[in-house]
C-alpha positions as CSV (number, residue, x, y, z in Angstrom):
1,X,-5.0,26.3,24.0
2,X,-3.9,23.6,21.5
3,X,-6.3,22.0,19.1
4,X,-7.3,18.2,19.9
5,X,-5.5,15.5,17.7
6,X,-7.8,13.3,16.1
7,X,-6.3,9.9,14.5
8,X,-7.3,7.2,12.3
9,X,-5.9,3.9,12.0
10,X,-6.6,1.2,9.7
11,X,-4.4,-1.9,8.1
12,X,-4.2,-3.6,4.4
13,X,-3.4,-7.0,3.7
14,X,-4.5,-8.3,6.8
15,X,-5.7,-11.8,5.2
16,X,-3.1,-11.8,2.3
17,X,-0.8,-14.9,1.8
18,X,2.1,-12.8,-0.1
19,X,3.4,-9.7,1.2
20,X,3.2,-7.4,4.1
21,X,0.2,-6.6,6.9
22,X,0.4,-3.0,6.3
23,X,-1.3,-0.8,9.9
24,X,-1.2,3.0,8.8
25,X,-2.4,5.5,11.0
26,X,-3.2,9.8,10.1
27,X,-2.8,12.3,12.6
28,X,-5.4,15.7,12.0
29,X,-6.1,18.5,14.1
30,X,-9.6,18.5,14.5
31,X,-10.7,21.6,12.8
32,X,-9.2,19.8,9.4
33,X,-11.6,17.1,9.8
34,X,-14.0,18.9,7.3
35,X,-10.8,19.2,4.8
36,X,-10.5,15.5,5.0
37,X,-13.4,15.1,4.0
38,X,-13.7,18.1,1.0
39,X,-10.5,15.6,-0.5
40,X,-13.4,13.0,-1.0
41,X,-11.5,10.7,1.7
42,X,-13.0,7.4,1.9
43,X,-12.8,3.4,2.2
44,X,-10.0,2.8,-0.5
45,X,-11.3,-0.1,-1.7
46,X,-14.0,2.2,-3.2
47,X,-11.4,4.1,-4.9
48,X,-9.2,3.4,-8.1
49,X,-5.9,2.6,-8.0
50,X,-4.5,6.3,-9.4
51,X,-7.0,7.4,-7.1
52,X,-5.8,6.4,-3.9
53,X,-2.3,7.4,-4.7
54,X,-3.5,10.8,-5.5
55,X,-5.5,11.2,-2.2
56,X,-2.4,9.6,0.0
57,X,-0.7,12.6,-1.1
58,X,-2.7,14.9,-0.1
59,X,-3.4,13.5,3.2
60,X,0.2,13.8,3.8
61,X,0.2,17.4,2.9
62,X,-3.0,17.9,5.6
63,X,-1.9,15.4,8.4
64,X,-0.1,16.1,11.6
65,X,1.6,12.9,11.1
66,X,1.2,9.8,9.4
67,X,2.6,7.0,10.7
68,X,3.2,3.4,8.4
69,X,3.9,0.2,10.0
70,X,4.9,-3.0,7.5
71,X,5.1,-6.5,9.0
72,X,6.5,-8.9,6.6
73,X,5.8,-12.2,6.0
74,X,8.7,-13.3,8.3
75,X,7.5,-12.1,11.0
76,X,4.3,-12.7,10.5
77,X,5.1,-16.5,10.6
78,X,7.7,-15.8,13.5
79,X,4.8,-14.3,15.6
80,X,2.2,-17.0,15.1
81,X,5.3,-20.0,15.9
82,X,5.2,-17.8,19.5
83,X,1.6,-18.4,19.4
84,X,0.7,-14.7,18.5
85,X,-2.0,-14.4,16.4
86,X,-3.1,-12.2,14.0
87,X,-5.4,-10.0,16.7
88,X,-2.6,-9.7,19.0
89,X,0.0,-8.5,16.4
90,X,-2.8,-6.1,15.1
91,X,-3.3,-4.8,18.9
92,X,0.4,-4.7,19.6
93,X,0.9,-2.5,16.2
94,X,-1.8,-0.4,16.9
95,X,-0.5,0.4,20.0
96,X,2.5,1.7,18.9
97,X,1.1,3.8,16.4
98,X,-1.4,5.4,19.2
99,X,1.9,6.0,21.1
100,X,3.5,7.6,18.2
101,X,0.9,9.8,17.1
102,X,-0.1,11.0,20.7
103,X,-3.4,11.8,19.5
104,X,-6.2,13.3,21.8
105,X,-9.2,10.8,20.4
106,X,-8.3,8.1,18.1
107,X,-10.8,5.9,15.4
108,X,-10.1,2.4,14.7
109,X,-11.8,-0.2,12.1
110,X,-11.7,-3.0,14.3
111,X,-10.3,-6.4,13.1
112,X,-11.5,-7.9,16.3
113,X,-15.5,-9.4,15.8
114,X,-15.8,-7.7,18.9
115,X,-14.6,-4.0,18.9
116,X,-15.1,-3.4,22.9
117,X,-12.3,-6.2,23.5
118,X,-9.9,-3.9,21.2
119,X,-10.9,-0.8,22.8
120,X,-9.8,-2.3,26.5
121,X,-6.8,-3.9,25.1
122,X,-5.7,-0.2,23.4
123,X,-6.7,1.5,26.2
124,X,-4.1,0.0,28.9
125,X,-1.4,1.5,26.7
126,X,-2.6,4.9,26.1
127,X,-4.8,6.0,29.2
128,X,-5.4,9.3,28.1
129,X,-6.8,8.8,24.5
130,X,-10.5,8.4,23.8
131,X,-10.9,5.1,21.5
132,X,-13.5,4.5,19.6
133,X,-13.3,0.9,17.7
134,X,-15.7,0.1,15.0
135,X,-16.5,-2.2,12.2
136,X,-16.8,-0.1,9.1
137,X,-15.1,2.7,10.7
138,X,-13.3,3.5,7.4
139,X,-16.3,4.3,5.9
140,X,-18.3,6.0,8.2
141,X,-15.0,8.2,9.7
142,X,-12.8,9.9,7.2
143,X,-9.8,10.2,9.1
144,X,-9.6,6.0,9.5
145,X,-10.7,6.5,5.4
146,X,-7.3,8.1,5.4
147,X,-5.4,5.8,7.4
148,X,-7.1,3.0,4.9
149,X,-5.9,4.8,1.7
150,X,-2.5,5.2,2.9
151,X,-2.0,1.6,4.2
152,X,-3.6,0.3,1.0
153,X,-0.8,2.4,-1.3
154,X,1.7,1.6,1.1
155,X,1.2,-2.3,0.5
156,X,0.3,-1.9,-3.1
157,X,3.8,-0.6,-3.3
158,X,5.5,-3.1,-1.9
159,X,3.6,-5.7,-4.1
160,X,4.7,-4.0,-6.8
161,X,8.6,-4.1,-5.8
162,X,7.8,-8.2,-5.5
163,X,6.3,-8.7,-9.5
164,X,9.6,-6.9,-10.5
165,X,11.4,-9.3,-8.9
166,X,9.4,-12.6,-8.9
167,X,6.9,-12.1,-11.2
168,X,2.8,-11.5,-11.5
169,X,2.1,-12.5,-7.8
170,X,-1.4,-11.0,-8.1
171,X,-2.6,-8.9,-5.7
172,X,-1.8,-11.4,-2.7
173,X,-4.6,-12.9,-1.8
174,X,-5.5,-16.3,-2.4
175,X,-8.8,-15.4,-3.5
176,X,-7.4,-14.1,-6.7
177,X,-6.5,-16.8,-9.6
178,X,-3.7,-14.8,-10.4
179,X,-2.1,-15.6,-6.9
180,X,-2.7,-19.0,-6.3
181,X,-1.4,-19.8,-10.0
182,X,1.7,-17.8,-9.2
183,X,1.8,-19.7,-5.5
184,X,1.2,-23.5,-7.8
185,X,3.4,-22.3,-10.6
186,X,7.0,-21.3,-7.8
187,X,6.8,-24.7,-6.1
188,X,6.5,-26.9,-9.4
189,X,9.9,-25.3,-10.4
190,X,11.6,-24.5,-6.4
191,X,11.3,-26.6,-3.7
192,X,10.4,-24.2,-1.5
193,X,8.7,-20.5,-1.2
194,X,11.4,-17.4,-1.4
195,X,11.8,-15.9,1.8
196,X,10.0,-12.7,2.6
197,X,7.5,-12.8,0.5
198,X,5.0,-16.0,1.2
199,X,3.2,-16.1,4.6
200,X,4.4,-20.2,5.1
201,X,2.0,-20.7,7.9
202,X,-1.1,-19.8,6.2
203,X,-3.6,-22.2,5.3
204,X,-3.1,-21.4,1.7
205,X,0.6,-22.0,1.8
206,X,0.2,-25.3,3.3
207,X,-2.9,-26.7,0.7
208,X,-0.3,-25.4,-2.0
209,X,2.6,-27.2,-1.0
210,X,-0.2,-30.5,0.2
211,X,-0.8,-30.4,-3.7
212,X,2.6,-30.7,-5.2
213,X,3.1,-33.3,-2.9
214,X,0.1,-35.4,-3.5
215,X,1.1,-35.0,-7.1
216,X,4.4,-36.2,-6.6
217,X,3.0,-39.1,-5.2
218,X,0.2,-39.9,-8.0
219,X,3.3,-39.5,-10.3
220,X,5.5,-42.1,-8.4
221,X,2.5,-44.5,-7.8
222,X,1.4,-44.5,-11.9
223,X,5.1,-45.2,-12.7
224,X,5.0,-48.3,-10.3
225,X,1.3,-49.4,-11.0
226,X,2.8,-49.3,-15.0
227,X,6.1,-50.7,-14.1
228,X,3.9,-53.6,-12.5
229,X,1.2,-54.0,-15.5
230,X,4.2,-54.4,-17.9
231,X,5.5,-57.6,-19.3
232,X,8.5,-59.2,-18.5
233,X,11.3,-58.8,-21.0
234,X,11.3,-62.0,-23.9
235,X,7.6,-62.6,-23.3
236,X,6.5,-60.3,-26.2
């Protein structure tokens, strides 16, 4: 009889204004759970950088299959001017990872605030498969711990390809200084953000470009307030 498939799935840059939503999702048999776990598997934002690059490796060596899903910033804007948001194109992802990895059970750290509305939605696309949706399911199940190490190196990758290219970008989010500099620093010298790598319809994106535009405007208005307060010529 074959052994059960357990999966994990998990994402990485989900609130990120530059570069990709990353969804990754680890196949195991179930009797290499406990080997999982031996690799010291666990939420990679507990885990150093070399660390997580390390473990992603090895995962792959003990997975069934590990399946990595990247949605760029494009799309991401693409989806939400369709009126999808950010839930939705989480479910619909996840869904397709499920389908991939045909897995007998699978272990999801919900985005959703409430997990029983993600484990219905999942559920009408894969009939057959336990789901079990949980906040802080990377850290209390190792094979979502997996799923989160290898969608964390997966997107930390592809940042990496975007500071060769464009620059210290940070790691993305705008809570980082690094990041919102970098976003401040592109629009005072290009009139717009480079394609494929700025989320435009995040909040962030907008404030950014709100600012140079506010500034452009103190600038004109102080040039014709001083233009105004000056003398005519010949009445020096």
């Amino acid at each position: 009889m074959p052994e059960n498939i357990i999966a994990g799935i998990d994402e990485a840059g989900r609130g990120a204004v530059i570069g990709p939503l990353v969804i990754a999702g680890v196949s195991v048999e179930e009797g290499r759970l406990d080997r999982l776990k031996a690799l010291g598997v666990r939420d990679s934002k507990l885990l150093s950088p070399k660390r997580r690059e390390h473990l992603a490796r090895e995962i792959e060596k003990l997975a069934k299959d590990v399946m990595i899903l990247k949605v760029g910033p494009c799309k991401i804007d693409g989806y939400r001017s369709q009126g999808v948001d950010l839930n939705r194109l989480e479910f619909m992802k996840m869904s397709e990872v499920i389908s991939f990895l045909r897995p007998n059970a699978v272990y999801v750290d919900s985005p959703d605030v409430k997990p029983e509305r993600l484990v219905k939605i999942l559920s009408k696309s894969a009939k057959d498969v336990r789901i079990v949706a949980e906040h802080k399911a990377d850290v209390n199940y190792p094979v979502v711990g997996a799923a989160s190490i290898v969608a964390k190196v997966a997107r930390d990758g592809e940042i990496e390809k975007l500071k060769k290219k464009y620059g210290d970008v940070g790691p993305g989010y705008s809570s980082n200084p690094i990041t919102m500099e970098w976003l401040r620093q592109w629009l005072a010298k290009n009139r717009e953000f480079p394609e494929g790598v700025v989320r435009k319809s995040w909040i962030t994106s907008s404030m950014v470009k709100s600012e140079k535009s506010q500034g452009r405007l103190h600038f004109w208005l102080d040039r014709l307030k001083g233009s105004q307060q000056a003398p005519p010529a010949g009445d020096e």
